[in-house]
N, C-alpha and C positions, 0 to 999 in steps of 0.2 A: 213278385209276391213271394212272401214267404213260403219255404213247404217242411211240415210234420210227419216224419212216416208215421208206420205202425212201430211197436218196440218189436225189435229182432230177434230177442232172445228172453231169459228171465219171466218167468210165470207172475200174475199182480201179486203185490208186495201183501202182506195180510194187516191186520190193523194192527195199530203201534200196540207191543206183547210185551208179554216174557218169553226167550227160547235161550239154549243155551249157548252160550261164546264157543264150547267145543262139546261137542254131542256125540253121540254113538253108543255102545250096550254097556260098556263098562272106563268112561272117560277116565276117572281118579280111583276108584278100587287097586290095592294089590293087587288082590284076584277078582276076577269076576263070579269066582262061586263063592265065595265069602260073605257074610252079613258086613257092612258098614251100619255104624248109628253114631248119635252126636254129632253130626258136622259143625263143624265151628268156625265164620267167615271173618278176616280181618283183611285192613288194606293196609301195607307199610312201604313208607315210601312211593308209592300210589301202585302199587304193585299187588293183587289179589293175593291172598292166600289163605287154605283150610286145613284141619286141621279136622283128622273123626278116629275113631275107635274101630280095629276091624279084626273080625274071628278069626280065631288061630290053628285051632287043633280040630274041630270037625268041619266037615264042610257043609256049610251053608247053615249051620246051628251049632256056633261054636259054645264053649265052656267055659272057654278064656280068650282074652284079646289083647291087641296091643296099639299103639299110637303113634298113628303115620300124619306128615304135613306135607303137601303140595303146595306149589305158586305157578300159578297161569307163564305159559312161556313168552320169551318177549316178542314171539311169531304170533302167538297168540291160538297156535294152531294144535296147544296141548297143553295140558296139568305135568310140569315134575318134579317127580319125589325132591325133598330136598334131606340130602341126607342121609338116602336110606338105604343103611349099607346091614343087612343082615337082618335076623328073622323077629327082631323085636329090635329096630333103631333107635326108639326114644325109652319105651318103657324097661325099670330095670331088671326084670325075668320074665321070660317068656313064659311061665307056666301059669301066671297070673291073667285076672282081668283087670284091663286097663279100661278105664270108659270118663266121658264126661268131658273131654278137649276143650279149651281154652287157649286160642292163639291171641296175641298182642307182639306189636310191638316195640322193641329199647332201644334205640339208638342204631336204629335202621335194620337191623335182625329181628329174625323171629324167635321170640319164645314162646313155650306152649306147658300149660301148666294141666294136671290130669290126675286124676284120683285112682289108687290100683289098691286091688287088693288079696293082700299077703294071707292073713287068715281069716277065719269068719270074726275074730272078735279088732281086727287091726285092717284098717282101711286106711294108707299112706297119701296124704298130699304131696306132689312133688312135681319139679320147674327143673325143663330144659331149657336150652340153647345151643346153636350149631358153635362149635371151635372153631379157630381163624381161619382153619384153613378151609373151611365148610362143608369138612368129609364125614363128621359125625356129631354125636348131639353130647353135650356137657351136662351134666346134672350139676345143681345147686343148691346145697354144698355137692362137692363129688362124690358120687356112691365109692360103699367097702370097694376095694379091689377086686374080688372074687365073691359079690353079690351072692344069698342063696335067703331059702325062708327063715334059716338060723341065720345069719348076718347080713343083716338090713339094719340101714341107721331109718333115724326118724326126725326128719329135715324142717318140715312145715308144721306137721298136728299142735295144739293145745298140749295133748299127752305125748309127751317124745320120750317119757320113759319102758327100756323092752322088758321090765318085770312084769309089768301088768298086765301085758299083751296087748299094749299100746289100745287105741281109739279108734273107733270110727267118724272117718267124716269122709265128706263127699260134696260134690257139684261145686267146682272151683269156679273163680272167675278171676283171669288173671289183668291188670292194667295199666298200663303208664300213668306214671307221674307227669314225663318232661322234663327228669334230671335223672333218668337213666335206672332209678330204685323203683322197679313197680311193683304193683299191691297186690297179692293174692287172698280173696276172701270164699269162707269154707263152711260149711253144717258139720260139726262133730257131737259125737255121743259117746262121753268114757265111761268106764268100768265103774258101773254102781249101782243104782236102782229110782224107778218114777221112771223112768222114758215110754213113752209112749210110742213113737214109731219105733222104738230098738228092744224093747223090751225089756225088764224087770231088770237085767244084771248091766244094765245099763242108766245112768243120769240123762235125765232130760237134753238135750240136743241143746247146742250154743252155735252161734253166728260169729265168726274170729275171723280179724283180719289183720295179716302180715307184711311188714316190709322189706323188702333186701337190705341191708343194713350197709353202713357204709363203706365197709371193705367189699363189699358184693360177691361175700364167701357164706354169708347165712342168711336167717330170717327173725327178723325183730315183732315180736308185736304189738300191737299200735290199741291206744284207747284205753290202756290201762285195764283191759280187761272184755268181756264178750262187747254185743254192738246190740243183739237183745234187751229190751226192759226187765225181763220175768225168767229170772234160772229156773224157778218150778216147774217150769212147762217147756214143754220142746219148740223149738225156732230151729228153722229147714226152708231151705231151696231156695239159698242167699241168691242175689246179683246184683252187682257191682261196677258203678261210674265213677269218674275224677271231675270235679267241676273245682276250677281253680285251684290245682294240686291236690283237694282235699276228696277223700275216696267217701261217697256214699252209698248205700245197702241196703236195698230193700230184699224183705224175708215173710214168709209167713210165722206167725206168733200163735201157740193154743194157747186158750185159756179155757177156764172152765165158770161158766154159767149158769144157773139155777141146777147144778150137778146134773151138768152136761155139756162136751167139748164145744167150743166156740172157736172160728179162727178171723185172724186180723190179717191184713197188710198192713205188715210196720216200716217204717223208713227210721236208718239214722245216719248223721254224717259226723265227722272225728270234729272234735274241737279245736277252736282256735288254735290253744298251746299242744295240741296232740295229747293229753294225759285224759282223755273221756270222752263219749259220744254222746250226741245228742239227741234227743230222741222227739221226732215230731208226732203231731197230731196222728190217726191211722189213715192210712186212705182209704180204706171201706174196711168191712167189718159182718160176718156172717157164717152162716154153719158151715164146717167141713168140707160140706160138695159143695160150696156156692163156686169157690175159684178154684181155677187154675193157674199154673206157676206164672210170676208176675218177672216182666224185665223194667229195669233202668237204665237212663240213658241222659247222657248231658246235649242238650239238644241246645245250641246257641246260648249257652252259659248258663241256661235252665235246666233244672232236672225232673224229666218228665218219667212217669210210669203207665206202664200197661200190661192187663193180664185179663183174663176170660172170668164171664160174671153174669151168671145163669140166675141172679135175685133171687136164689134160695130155693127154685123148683126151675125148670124147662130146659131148654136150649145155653149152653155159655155165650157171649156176645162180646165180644173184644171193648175194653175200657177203657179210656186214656185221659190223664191225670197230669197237669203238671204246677210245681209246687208256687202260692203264690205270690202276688210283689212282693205281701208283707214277708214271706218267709218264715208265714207261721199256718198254711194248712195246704190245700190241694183242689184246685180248679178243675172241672171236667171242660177236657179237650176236645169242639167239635160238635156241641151240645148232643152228642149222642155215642152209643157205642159207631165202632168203626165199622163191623161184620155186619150182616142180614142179619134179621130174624130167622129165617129158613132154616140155619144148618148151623150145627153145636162147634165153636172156636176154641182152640187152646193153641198152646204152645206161641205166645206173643213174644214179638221179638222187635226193637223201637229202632232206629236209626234217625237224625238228622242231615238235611240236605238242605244246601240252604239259609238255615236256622229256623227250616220248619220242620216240624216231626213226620216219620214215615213208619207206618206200624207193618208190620207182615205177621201171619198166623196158620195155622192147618186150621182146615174146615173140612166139615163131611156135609154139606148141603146139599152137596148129589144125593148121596146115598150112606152108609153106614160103614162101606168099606170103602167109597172110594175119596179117601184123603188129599185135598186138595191146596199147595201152598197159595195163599194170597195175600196183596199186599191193598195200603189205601194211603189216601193222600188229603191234608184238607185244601179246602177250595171255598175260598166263599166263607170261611170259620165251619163247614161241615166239610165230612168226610167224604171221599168219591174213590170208588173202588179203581183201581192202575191197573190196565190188561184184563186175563182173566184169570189164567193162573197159570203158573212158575213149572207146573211137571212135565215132564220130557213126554207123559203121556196121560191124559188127562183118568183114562180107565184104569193106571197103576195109585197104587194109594202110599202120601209117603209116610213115612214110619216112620220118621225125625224130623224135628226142626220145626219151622223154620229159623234160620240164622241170616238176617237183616243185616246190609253195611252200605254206606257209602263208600264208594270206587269212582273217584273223577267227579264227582255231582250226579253219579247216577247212581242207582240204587240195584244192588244185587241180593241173592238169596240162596244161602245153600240148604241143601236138604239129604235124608236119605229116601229116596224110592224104590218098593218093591218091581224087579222086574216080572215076576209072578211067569220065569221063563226059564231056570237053570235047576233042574230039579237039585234039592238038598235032601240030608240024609236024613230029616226025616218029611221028603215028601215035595211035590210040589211046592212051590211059595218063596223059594228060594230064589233071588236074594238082593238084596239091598244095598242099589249102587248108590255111591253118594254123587250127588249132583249140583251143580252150580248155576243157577240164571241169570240174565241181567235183562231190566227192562228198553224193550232198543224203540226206533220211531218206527211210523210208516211213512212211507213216502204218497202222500194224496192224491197228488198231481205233480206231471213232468213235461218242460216243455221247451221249445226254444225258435228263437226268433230270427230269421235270419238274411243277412245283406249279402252282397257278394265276394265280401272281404272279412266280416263279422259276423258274430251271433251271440245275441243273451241266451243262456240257461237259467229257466228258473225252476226251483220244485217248492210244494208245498206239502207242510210235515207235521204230522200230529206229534206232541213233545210233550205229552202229560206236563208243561211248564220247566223243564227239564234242559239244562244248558247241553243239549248235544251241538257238536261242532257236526257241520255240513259242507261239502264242497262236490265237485263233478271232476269225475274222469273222461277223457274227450281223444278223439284220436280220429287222421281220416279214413274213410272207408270202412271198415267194421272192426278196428283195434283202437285201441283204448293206452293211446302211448304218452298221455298229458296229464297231469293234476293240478287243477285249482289247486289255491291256499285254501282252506276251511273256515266259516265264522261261524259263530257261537249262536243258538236259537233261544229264543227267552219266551215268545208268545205264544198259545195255543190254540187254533195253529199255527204256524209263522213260515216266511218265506225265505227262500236265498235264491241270491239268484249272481249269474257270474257272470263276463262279458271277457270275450276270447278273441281274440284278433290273428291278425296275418294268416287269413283262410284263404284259397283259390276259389276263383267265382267256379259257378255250375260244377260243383263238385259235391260228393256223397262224407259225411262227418256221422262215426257214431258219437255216444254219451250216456252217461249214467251218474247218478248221484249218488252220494256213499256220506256216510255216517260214524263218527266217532263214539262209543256208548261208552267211558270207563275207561277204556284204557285205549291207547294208538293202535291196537289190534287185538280179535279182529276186526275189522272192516264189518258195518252193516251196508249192501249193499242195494239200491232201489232196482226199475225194470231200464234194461237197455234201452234207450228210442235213438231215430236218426232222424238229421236234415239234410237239405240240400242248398247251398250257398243259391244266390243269386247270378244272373249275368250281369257283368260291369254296363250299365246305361251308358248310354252317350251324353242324356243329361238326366236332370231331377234332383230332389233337394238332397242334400249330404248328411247325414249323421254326424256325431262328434270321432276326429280322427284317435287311432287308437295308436299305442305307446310309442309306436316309430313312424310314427305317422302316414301309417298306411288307413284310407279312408275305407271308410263305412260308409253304404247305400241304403236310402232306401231299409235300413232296421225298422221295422215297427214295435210301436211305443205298446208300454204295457204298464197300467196302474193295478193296484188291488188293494183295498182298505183290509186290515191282518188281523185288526182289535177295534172292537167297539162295546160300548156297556150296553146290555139291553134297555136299559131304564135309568134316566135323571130325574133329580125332581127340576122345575120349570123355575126358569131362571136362571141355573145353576149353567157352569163351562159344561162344553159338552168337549171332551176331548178324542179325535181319531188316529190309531198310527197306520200306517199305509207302506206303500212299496211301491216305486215308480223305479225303470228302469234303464231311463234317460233323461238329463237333464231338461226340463218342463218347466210349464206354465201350468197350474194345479189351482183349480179353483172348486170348492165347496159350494154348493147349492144345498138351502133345507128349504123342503117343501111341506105344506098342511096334507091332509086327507084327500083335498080339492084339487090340489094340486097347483093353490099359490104359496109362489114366494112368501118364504118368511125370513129369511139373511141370504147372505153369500159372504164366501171369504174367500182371497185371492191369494196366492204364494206363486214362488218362483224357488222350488228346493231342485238340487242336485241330485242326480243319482243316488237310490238308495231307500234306507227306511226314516221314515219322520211323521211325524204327529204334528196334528194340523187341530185348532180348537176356536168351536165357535162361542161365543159368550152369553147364550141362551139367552140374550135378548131381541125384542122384534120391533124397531122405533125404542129402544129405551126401555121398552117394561115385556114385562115375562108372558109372554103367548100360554096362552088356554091349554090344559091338560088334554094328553090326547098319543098318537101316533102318527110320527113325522118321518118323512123319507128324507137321508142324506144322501148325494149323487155328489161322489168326489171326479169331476172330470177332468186329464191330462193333456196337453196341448202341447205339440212341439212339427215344423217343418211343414203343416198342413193333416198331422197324422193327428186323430185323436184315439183316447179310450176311455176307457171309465165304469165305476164299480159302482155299486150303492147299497146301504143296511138302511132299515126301518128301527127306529129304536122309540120309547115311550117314553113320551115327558107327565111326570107325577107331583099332586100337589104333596 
């Protein structure tokens, strides 16, 4: 008979979360007494990488900042800098603030586009890049040779002229095309009058979006002109997708109503011929404090939005919108907001996996300070909250972000969180690391079965529906000197399971099962367990022989049904998929309330997972509404097992 220890080592696994791939007080900071803010998460090449803004001149409450980029190592065991050689390596003076990061990427590099600013009336858009040799960062076009607050060019603004004292603009969002020219889109306010967030000696705020041009030495502007409907009123806190080449932009719009501000969500995307933008329907539409900044995002070749939306008095509640067949207005996603009622949302951030959408946002539903990043997922066409939440520590509150991405089919999130532990200059509160999550599985259950020469492993793994790759490390005695190959998990929850040969009978084997989230490293790793092979029989039935034909004894069989729908209507296929982990004899039984016979089905599958489906008839016609037990039992050498779900048939 088979035997299961205890696990040897490793404490239980916790439920499939958010934790971070590399943790500790200060992972991606320059410094760790420094403020970070804006973190900005992209994948290029399937490779992480962020991008934030960090204080410069005081400690822990700086005046000015500058703009640093990390990428996860291929150890997986650290964030580093890329580039970052000297005391401002992207931004172009250090006496400045640099804030607002924007990483994407061209042609397998990183660029990172960021908003600094030179004077109070001149706020510069401007886009780096690492040189070939990838020792430092390129600006584009190239900065003056000997940069200073008198000689600065003006690469990206609407206003690139330095008589006037140039323009303000702000909150970039830089993005691929897929022919190497990507789009940076920007909120500027020039030198004039009507502006309402810049004030009097400023024109109303515009939405402008540029392109690298095709010597890849400047920047063009696209659309003939802003991406806003309304020059008299200010338009702010653009963001920016590519759906089919084509950059679209959503932004808040003021208007003014019965003489009094009103604001929109406006979307627009570039026209066909490039010479204008288009301008759709709003997505919603309400005073001032109703929202919060809204993202876009091309999510399976749709452009879906999301932003926080308090209906005009209470709590914000995450939105989500995406634009519809006809491609003339805006569906709500999930017939509901995504967040609780409980606790006020902002700061939404959309990502596709999949080619379904994945929203992430800060929430204060604890409490008022402590800022919590969350993400949701839909399920069923409603929303279901993923983990619990993304902070390294749930009592620290994070102060940026969040910044949603897919990384490998899973979903990560960066953020800033206060450590509320390095004192700054003025005061506790100090300071704000920037941090990165990613949502990984749990491992359910772990187990394994075993002959004298063989043994299945199998585990079962909650995978929020999440393609993580699964496989087991194995080794005799208490080391771990073997890896399975890895398969991909699709069901929630869903099994793997592995079948290892050429063991010695009556002998001690550990094992553990480990996890792929994002990227080949690191490693999510489950709890340790051991077996203990069998003694070789002198007879008894054989198992299937394994790759070199060394036999298997005596394995016992193990079935598990993985997915099943709670509810059919009657009549209708009833479909199971299962997990058997020896070639079998698999026969379905559905039983009434009573406990007769109402079908059976018989199969004969191989190793492995499969779905088995009964035709929801009983004699020909559809059985009685109600609640019926299905008992999938496996048959193989005289061994049996067997699993069963109740599920409800409906007229």
């Amino acid at each position: 008979m088979a035997c299961a220890l205890a696990a040897l080592a490793a404490a239980p696994a916790a439920m499939a979360d958010w934790h971070e791939p590399v943790g500790g007080a200060s992972p991606i900071n320059e410094s760790s007494t420094r403020n970070s803010g804006n973190v900005n998460l992209a994948t290029i090449l399937g490779v992480p990488f962020v991008a934030w803004n960090e204080d410069t001149t005081q400690q822990g409450q700086g005046s000015s900042s500058t703009i640093h980029v990390a990428q996860l190592a291929s150890n997986g065991l650290s964030w580093q800098k890329v580039a970052d050689a000297g005391a401002h390596p992207i931004s172009l003076l250090g006496s400045t603030s640099s804030d607002n990061p924007s990483v994407t990427g061209v042609g397998g590099a990183p660029w990172v586009a960021w908003q600094e600013g030179v004077t109070q009336t001149d706020t510069e858009i401007r886009v780096a890049h690492p040189n070939g040799a990838g020792t430092a960062w390129t600006e584009v076009p190239p900065a003056p040779a000997n940069p200073s607050l008198n000689n600065i060019n003006h690469p990206i603004n609407h206003d690139r002229a330095a008589t006037d004292g140039g323009g303000n603009a702000a909150y970039p969002t830089l993005r691929g095309d897929g022919t190497g020219h990507p789009f940076v889109s920007f909120f500027e306010a020039d030198p004039g009058s009507g502006s309402l967030f810049f004030g009097n000696n400023f024109n109303p705020a515009e939405i402008w979006v540029d392109k690298l041009n095709a010597n890849g030495d400047g920047w063009d502007e696209v659309g003939g002109g802003p991406a806003n409907p309304d020059p008299t009123h200010d338009a702010a806190f653009p963001r920016m997708t590519v759906v089919g080449g084509v950059p679209w932009v959503v932004f808040f719009q003021v208007a003014i109503q019965n003489n009094n501000p009103a604001l929109t969500i406006g979307v627009s995307h570039l026209s066909a011929d490039g010479q204008s933008w288009v301008q759709l329907p709003a997505v919603a539409s309400g005073n001032p404090n109703e929202f919060s900044n809204a993202d876009i995002q091309n999510v399976g070749g749709t452009p879906y939005v999301a932003f926080g939306d308090n209906g005009g008095s209470g709590n914000h509640r995450i939105a989500v919108y995406k634009l519809n067949s006809q491609g003339n207005g805006w569906d709500v996603v999930g017939g509901g907001p995504a967040s609780s009622a409980s606790g006020d949302a902002d700061h939404a951030s959309l990502t596709g996996i999949g080619g379904a959408p994945w929203v992430s946002w800060r929430d204060s539903s604890t409490s008022s300070s402590a800022k919590l990043i969350r993400a949701a997922r839909l399920v069923g066409g409603v929303w279901q909250q993923a983990g619990s939440s993304a902070n390294a520590d749930s009592s620290h509150p994070a102060d940026f972000g969040p910044s949603l991405a897919n990384v490998g089919g899973i979903p990560w999130a960066a953020f800033g969180e206060n450590d509320l532990t390095t004192p700054g200059q003025n005061g506790p509160g100090c300071c704000d690391q920037a941090r990165v999550s990613r949502l990984e599985p749990t491992f359910l259950l772990t187990r394994a079965e075993a002959s004298d020469r063989s043994a299945s492993l199998l585990t079962k793994v909650q995978t929020f529906g999440l393609a993580f790759r699964v496989g087991f490390k194995w080794g005799p005695g208490k080391t771990l000197t073997h890896t399975t190959p890895t398969s991909p998990m699709s069901d929630d929850p869903d099994y793997a399971f592995k079948e290892i040969t050429g063991l010695s009978p009556s002998s001690l084997y550990t094992f553990e099962p480990f996890a792929t989230a994002g990227t080949p490293l690191p490693l999510v790793v489950g709890s340790t367990d051991a077996f203990v092979t069998q003694s070789t029989p002198s007879t008894g039935p054989k198992g299937p022989p394994g790759p070199r034909g060394t036999p298997g004894h005596n394995a016992k069989l193990f079935v598990a049904i993985i997915h099943a729908p709670r509810h059919v209507h009657r009549g209708k296929h009833v479909k199971l998929r299962y997990v058997v982990d020896e070639d079998a004899a698999v026969t379905l039984r559905v039983t009434d309330a009573q406990g007769n016979r109402v079908a059976r089905v018989v199969r004969s599958p191989h190793a492995g997972k499969h779905k088995i489906t009964w035709d929801g008839l009983e004699g020909g016609s559809a059985p009685s509404s109600g609640l019926y037990k299905f008992t999938l039992t496996a048959h193989v050498g005289g061994q049996t097992d067997k699993d069963s779900v109740k599920i409800r048939l409906i007229d």
